[in-house]
C-alpha positions in Angstrom: 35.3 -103.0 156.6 32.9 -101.2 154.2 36.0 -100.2 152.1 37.7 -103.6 152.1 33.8 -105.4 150.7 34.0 -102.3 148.1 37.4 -103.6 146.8 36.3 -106.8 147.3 33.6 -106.4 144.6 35.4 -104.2 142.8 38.1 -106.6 141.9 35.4 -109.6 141.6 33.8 -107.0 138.9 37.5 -107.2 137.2 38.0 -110.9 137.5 34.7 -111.9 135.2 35.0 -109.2 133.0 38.8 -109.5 132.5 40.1 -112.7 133.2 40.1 -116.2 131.9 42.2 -119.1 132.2 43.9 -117.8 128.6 44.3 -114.1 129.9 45.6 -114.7 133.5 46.1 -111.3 135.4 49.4 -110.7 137.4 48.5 -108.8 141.3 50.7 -105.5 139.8 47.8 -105.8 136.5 44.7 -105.9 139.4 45.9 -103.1 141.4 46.1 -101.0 138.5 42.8 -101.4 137.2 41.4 -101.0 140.9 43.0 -97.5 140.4 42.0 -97.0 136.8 38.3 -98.1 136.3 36.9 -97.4 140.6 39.8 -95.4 141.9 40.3 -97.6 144.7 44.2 -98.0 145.4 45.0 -100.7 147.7 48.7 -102.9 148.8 49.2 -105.9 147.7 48.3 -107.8 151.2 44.7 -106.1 150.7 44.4 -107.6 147.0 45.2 -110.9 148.9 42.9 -110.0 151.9 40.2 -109.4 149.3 40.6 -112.6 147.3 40.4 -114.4 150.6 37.5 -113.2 151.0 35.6 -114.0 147.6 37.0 -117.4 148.0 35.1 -117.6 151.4 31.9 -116.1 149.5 32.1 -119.5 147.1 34.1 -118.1 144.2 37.0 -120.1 142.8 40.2 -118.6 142.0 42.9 -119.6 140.4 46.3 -118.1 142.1 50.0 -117.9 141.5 50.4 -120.7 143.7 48.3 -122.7 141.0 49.1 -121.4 137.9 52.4 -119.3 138.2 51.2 -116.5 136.2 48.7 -114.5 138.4 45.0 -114.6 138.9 41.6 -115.8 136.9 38.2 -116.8 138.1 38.2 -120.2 137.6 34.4 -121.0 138.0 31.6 -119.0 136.5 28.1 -119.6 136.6 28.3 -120.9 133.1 31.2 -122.5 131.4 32.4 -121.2 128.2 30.8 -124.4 125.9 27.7 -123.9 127.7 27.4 -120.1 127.0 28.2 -121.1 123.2 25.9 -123.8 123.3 23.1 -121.6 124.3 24.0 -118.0 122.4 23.6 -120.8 119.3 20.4 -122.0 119.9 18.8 -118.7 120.9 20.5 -117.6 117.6 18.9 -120.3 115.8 15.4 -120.1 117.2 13.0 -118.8 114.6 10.5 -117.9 117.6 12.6 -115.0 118.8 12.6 -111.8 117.2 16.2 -110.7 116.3 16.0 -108.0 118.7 15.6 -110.0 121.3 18.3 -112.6 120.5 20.5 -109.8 120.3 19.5 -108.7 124.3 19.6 -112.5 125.4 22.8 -113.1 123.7 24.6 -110.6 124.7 23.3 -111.4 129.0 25.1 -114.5 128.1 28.2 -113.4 126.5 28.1 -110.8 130.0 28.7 -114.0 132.1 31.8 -114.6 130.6 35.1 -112.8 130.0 35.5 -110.0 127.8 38.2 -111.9 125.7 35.7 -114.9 125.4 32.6 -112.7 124.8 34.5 -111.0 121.6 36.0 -114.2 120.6 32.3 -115.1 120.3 30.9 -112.1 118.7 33.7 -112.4 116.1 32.6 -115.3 114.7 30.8 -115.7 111.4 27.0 -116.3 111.5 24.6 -116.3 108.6 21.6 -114.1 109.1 18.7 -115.9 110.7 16.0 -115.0 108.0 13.4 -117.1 109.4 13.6 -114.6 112.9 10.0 -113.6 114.0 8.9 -110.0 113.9 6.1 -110.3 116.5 8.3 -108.9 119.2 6.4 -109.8 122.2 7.4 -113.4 122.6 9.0 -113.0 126.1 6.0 -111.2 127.2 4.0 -114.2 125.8 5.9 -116.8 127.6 5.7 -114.6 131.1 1.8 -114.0 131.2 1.2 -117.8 129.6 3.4 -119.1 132.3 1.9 -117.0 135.0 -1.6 -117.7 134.0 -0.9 -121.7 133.6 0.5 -121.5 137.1 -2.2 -119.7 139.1 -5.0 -121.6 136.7 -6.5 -118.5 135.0 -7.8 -118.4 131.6 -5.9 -116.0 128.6 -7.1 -114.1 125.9 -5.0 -113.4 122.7 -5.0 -111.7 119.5 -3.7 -114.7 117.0 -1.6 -113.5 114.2 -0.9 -114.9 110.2 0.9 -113.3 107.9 -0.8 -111.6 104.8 0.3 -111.8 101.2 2.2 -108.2 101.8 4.6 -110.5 104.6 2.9 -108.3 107.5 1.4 -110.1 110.4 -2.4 -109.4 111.3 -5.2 -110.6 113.3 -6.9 -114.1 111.9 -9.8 -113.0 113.2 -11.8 -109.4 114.9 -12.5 -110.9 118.0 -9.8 -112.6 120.7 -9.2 -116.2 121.1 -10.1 -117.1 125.1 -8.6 -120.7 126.0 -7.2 -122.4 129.1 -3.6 -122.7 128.9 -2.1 -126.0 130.1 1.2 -126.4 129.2 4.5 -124.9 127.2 6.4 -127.1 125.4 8.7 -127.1 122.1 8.2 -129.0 118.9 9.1 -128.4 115.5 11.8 -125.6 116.3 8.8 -123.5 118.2 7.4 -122.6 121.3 3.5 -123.6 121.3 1.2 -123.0 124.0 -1.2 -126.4 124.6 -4.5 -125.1 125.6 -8.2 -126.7 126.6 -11.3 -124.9 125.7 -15.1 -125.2 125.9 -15.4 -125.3 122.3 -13.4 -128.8 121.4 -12.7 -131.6 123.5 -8.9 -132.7 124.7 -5.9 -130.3 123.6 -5.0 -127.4 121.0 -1.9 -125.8 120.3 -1.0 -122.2 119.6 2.3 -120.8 118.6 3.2 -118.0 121.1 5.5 -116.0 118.5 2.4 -115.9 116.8 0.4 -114.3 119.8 -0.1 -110.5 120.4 -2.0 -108.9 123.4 -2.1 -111.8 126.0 -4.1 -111.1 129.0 -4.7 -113.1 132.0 -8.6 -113.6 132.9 -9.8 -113.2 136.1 -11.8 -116.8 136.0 -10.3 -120.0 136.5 -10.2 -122.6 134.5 -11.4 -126.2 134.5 -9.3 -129.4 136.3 -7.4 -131.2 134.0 -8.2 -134.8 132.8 -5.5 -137.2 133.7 -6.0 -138.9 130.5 -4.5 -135.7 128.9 -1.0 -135.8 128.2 0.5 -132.8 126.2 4.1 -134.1 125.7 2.3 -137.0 123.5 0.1 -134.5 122.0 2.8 -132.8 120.5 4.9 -135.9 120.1 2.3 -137.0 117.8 1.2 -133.9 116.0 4.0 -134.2 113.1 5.2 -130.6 112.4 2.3 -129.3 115.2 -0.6 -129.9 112.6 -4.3 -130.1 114.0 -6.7 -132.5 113.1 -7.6 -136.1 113.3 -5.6 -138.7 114.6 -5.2 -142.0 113.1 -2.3 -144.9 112.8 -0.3 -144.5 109.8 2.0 -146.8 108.1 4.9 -146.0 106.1 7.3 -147.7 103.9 10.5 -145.8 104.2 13.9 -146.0 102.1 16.6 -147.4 104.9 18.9 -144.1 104.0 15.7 -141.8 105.9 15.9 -144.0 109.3 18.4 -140.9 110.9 15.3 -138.5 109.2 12.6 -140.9 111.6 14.6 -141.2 114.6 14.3 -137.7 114.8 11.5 -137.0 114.3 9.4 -139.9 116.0 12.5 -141.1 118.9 14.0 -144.2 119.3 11.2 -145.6 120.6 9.3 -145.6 116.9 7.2 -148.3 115.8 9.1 -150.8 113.5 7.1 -153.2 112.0 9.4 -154.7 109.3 13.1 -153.9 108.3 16.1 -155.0 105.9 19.1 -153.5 104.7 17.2 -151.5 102.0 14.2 -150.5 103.9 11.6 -150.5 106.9 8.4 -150.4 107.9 7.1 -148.2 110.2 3.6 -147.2 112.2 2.9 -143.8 113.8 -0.3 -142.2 115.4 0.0 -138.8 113.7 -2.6 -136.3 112.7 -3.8 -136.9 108.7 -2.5 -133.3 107.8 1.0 -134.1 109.5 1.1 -137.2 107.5 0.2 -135.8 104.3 3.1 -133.1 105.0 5.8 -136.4 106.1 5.4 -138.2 102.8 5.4 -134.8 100.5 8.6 -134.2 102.3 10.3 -138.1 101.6 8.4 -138.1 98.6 11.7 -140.3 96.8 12.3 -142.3 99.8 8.8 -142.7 101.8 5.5 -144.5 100.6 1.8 -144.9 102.3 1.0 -148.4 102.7 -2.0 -147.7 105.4 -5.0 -146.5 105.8 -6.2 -147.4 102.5 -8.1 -143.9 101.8 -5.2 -141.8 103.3 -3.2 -143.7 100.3 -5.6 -142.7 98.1 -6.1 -138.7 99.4 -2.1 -138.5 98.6 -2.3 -140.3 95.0 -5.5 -137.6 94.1 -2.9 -135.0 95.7 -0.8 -136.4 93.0 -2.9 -136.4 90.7 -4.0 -132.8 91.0 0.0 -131.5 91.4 0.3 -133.0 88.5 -2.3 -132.0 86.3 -1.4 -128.4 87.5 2.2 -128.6 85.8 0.6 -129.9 82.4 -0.8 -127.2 82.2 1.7 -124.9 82.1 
């Protein structure tokens, strides 16, 4: 019995690595590579016996009977798209090092075929310049989690980069916060914190942390007036600050641009076919940012002295040009 569970994985082991529904294998292939790669020889009514059984364990198979080829594994714990889908984004993620794309991809591309996995690595991909090199993001993301789950304080070195492009310390002595929640906004993974030094949340980007530790103390009950999903929601591009309702006149060709960035559920106050009207609660910073951004298609109707801070912006942009 031992033996027959031994072939049993053995030839499971071959099915993922060597088979998909485009490279079916025939029994005479399987009993062959049995004998190649574990020297395990076995009939044909064994290789049956054994396929039973992995079918019994949960596994889908795709036989003969089905296909009339030979054998594949039909089911996998993720499907090709979804492997692609997520190899992509990790790809894509400025927050991880490349380094550590590289190990997380290639976990994924291990859950599928070999023949899939190199159809995958073979594709073209532009280098990901805007990768982190603080290479202690998933470290981050463990102790933050484990700390936010049994309510314990962290302590963290916060990181900038310098004019030489190296990262260092913003300041000599750690940061100590409560951490409340991880969540992702503006293509980043930020850590949403309360403190004893400011009142409601504050964010901090975990690719930007180094030397987390988990304090022995606890931290404080949560108000259940904070919500961090509409903290971040409404920090535009995760800047700190104050909070106040802004309006914006907006170009009608920027509404995709708005939708993504505020949801569906954005305030529209006024529309027509060339333009809208629409009212955010944003931090001042962020809303500076959004209108230097649209600066062709975007205008600042309200608050009156937010208008005016971004004409002096003006102002001062421009004098700096003349004088050139």
């Amino acid at each position: 019995m031992a033996e027959k569970k031994t072939s049993a994985f053995a030839l499971l082991r071959i099915l993922k690595k060597y088979s998909d529904e485009d490279h079916i294998l025939s029994a005479r292939q399987i009993i062959d590579m049995l004998d190649e790669f574990y020297g395990i020889r076995i009939e044909r009514r064994t290789l049956y016996s054994n396929i039973e059984m992995l079918e019994q364990d949960g596994y889908v198979i795709s036989r003969y009977e089905d296909n009339g080829k030979g054998y594949y594994l039909k089911q996998r714990q993720f499907d090709k798209a979804e492997v692609l889908l997520l190899c992509n984004a990790v790809h894509a993620s400025h927050f991880i090092s490349a380094s550590q794309s590289d190990t997380i991809i290639r976990k994924l591309l291990d859950t599928q075929s070999s023949h899939q996995a190199r159809e995958f690595k073979d594709s073209v991909y532009l280098p990901n310049r805007q990768k982190t090199n603080n290479t202690q993001l998933l470290q981050n993301i463990t102790r933050v989690s484990e700390a936010i789950r049994d309510s314990h304080p962290v302590s963290f070195t916060y990181l900038r980069y310098n004019t030489r492009k190296q990262l260092e310390p913003r300041r000599q002595l750690p940061y100590e916060v409560e951490p409340r929640y991880i969540v992702y906004a503006d293509s980043r993974a930020y850590m949403i914190v309360t403190s004893d030094s400011h009142p409601g949340f504050a964010h901090y980007r975990l690719d930007r942390m180094q030397d987390v530790k988990v304090l022995n103390s606890h931290v404080r009950p949560l108000s259940r007036e904070l919500d961090a999903y509409e903290y971040a929601r409404n920090k535009l591009f995760m800047y700190a600050g104050e909070m106040q309702w802004v309006t914006f006149l907006c170009q009608a060709r920027i509404m995709d641009h708005m939708i993504d960035l505020f949801g569906p559920e954005v305030m529209i106050i006024t529309r027509s076919d060339e333009q809208f009207t629409i009212r955010v609660n944003t931090s001042t910073r962020g809303a500076m940012f959004l209108a230097q951004q649209y600066m062709d298609s975007m205008e600042i109707l309200e608050p009156e002295s937010l208008r005016q801070d971004f004409i002096t912006q003006l102002q001062n942009t421009m004098k700096r040009y003349e004088q050139k």
